[in-house]
N, C-alpha and C positions, 0 to 999 in steps of 0.2 A: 504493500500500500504506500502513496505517496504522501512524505510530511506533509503537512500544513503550512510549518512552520521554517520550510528550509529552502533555501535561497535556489529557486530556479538555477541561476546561473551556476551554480555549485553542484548541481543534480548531477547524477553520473548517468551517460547516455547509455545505449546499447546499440544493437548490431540486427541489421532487417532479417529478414526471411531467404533472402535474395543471396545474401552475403553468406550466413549459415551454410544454403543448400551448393554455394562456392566451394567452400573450406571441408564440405565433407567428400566432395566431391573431387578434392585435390586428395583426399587422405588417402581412398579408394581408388582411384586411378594408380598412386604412387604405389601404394598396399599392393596392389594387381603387378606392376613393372616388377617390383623386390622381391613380391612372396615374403613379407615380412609384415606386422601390424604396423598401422601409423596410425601414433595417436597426438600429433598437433604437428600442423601447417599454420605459414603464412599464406595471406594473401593481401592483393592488392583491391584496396577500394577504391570507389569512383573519384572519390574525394581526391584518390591521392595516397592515403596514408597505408601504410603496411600493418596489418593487425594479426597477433598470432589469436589460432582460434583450439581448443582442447576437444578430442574427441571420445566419447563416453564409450566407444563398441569400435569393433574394427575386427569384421571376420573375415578371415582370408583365405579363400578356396584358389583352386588351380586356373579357373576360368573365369571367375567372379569374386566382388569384394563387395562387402556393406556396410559402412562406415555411418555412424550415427553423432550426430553434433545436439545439444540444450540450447535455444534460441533463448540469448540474453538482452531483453529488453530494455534494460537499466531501472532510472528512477521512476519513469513512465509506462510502466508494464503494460499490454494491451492483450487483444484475444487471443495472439500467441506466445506469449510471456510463458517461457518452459516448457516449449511444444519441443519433442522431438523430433530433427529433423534426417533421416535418411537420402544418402546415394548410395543408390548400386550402380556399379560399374563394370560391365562385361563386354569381353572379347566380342567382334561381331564381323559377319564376313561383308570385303571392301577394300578398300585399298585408302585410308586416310579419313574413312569419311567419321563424323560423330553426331549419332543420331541421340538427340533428345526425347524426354516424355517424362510427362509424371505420372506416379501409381496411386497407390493406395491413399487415398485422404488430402491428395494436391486436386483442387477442383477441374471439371473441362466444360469450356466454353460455348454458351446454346447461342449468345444475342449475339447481333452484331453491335458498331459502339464502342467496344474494347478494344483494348492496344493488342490483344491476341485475336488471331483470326479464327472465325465460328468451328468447333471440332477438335482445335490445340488443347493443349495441357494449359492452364491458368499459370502460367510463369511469364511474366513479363519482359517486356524487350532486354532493359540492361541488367536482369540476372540472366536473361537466355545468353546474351554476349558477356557476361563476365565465368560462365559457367563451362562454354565452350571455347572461352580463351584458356583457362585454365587446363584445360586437356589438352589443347592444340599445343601450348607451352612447353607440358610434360613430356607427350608424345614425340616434339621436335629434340626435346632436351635427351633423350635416350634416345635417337635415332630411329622412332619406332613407325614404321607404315601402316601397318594393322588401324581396322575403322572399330569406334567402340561405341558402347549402347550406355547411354547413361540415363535412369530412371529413380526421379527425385520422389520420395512419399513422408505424409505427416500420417502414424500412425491414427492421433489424435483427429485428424482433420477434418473428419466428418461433423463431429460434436464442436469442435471449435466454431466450426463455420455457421453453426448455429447464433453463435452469438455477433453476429457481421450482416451487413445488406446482401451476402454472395448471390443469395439466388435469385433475391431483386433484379439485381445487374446481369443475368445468365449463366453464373456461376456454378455450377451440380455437384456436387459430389465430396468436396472440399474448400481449402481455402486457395490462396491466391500468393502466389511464391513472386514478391514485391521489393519496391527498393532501387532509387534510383542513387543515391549518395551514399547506400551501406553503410549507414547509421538511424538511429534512431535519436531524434533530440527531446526529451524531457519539454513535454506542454508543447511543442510543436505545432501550431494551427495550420502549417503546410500539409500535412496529412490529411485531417480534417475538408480541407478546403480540395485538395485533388480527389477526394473518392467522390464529394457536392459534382465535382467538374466531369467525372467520368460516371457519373448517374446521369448528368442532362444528356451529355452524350448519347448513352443507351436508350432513356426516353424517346432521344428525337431520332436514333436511327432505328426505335420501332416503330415511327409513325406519331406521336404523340405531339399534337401541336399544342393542346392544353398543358400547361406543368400544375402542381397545386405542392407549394413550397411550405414546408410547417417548420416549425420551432425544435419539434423533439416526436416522442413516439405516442403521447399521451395528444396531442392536435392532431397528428397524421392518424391514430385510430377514427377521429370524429371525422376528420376530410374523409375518409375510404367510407365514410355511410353517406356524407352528405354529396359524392360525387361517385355511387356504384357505378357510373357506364365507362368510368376511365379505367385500364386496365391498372395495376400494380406498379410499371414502370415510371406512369407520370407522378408518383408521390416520393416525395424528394425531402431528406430530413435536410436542411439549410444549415438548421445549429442558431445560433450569431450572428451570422455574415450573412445579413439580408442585402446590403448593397452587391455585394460579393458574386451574389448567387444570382440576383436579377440580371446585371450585368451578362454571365454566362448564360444563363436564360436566352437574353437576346441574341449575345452573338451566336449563339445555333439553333437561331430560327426561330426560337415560339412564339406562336402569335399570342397566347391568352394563358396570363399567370394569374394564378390566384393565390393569396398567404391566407393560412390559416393557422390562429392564435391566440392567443390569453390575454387580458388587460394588461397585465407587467409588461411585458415585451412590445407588443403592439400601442401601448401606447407613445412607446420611443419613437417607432419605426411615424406614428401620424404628428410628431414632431418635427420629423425629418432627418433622424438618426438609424442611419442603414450599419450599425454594428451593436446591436442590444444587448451584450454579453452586460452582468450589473455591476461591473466595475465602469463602462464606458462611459455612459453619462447617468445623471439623475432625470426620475420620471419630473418631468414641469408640472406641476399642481397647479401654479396658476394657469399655464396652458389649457388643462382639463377644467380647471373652472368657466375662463373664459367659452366654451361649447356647451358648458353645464348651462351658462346665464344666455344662449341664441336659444336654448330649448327652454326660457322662461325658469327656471329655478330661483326659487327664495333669495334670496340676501342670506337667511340662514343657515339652507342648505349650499350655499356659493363659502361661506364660513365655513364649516366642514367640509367641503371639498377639498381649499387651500388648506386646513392643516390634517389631511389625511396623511396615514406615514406608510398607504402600499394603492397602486392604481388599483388593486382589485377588492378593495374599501371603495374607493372612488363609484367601483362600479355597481357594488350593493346598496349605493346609498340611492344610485340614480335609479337603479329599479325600483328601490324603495319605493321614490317619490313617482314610480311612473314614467319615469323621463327615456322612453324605451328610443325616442327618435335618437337619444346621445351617442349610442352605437353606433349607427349608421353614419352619422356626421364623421366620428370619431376614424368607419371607415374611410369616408372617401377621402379625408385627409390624409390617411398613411398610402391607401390609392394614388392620389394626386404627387406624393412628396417620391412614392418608390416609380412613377414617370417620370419626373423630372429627375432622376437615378441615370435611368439609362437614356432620356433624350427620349423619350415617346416613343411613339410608331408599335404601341402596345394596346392591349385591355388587357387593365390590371383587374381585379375583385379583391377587397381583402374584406375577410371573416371570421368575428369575433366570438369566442366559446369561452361555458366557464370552466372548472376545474374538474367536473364534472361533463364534461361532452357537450351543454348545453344552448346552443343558439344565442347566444346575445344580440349579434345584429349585424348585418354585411352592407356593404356599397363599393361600388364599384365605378372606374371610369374608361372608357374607350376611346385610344386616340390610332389605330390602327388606321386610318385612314387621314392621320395629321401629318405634316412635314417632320421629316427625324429632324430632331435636336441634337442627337447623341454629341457629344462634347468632345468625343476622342477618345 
């Protein structure tokens, strides 16, 4: 589990999926040339840097090796934090060649969308090329011609991937052997933000010109009832990064975004704050007053507004009194502020829920047929 209390920058990193399925895969290759165990290789990451990597298994037969590596996440552990990660490496008839795949619990690819093409093993481009560099390396370094078969598996990986978008995105079977810098940085929102970027992706290369972008899993269960005719694909967890998201939204293509949301966050976003994480800015209370007092609200009730200490106070109080049109204002203000986001040439909806699944109140604005703005 991650401190609370201890200083990001100090966190100790760790090492992708991408990079493991490298280092085990140097063990085994070598292991296979020697006939002898190897149990720790260097290898070269993207980065740059040289990192030794310890391998937990290394069985060594006359024609195959199966070298197993512990995926060390660091301070920021994620779904495969301690997954075992397996290469086998076997002799294979050919003259040079090195034929890739994954097995057991490494996912394969249904959607199109992804940086793997439909029917591959889920291993991404720069562990595919840092994985058959590392063969092509050894094999030159002992003069060897012989083509070899090398097949990556996360025992685990079926149950892991349970806890991930995999099969959201077209992923089956497993998880996704990942990692473009072979590292892992402690609280890293670059993560976060490329799986956002390669779910629109998938969306829009299934056909999905609607996106319906939510906060987390508790808004995206209410969007999946309040929009059953869009398939699975177009619902998109954002996280935070609502400017982030819309932006990629547009630039591949969708005509008609909808957010759906909670007072907390959505009230940021009809401020005009396209990063709602609650460190970023504070909810504006007199903001929410000032829409409280166009829908006619007390002076008393406008006093309770400004000193409520959570929007979703704000928003019990407006039911309270009735004031259900507040929603709706409320939307088309975050409507209006997340266009002028990306420069128009959209139809936005945004759609307010309570803790509870429950309708609060949507509005929407359509500028699909306005001159782009987009700013650049």
């Amino acid at each position: 589990m991650k401190d609370p209390e201890k200083d990001p920058s100090q966190m100790r990193r760790g090492y992708t999926t991408g990079a493991n399925a490298t280092a085990a895969t140097k063990a085994a290759l070598l292991a296979l040339i020697t006939q002898e165990p190897v149990l720790s290789v260097e290898i070269l990451l993207p980065i740059g840097e040289r990192i030794e990597f310890q391998m937990v298994s290394c069985g060594v037969e006359e024609q195959r090796v199966v070298c197993g590596v512990i995926k060390d996440a660091g301070d920021d552990p994620d779904a495969t934090h301690r997954a075992l990660i397996l290469a086998e490496v076997s002799w294979a008839d050919g003259h040079g060649e090195i034929d890739l795949d994954g097995g057991i619990g490494v996912g394969r690819v249904t959607k199109p969308g992804l940086p793997v093409p439909v029917g591959e093993a889920a291993i991404n481009p720069v562990p595919r090329r840092m994985i058959r560099k590392v063969a092509a390396d050894l094999l030159n370094e002992y003069g060897i011609t012989r083509s070899v078969r090398i097949v990556i598996s996360v025992p685990q990986g079926v149950e892991i991937a349970k806890k991930t978008l995999n099969e959201r995105l077209g992923i089956v079977g497993g998880i996704s052997i990942l990692g473009t810098k072979g590292i892992v940085v402690p609280f890293s929102t670059a993560a976060y933000q490329a799986s956002v970027v390669q779910a629109i992706k998938v969306a829009r290369a299934s056909g999905c010109d609607h996106l319906v972008l939510t906060t987390g899993g508790s808004s995206e269960k209410y969007a999946m009832k309040l929009y059953p005719e869009l398939p699975q694909e177009a619902f998109i967890q954002m996280g935070d990064f609502v400017g982030f998201s819309l932006r990629h939204a547009k630039r591949q293509g969708a005509a008609h975004i909808s957010l759906v949301g909670m007072m907390g966050k959505f009230s940021k976003i009809a401020q005009g704050v396209m990063m709602v994480h609650s460190k970023s800015a504070p909810v504006d209370f007199d903001f929410l007053a000032s829409i409280a007092e166009s829908c006619g609200a007390t002076p008393e009730l406008l006093d309770e507004v400004r000193g409520a200490n959570t929007a979703s106070l704000v928003g019990d109080l407006m039911l309270a009194a009735g004031h259900e049109d507040f929603f709706e204002k409320l939307c088309r203000h975050a409507s209006r502020h997340s266009l002028d986001e990306v420069g128009g040439g959209l139809l936005v909806e945004t759609v307010l829920t309570t803790m509870k699944g429950e309708l609060l109140g949507r509005g929407g604005i359509d500028e699909r047929d306005s001159c782009d703005r987009n700013r650049g």
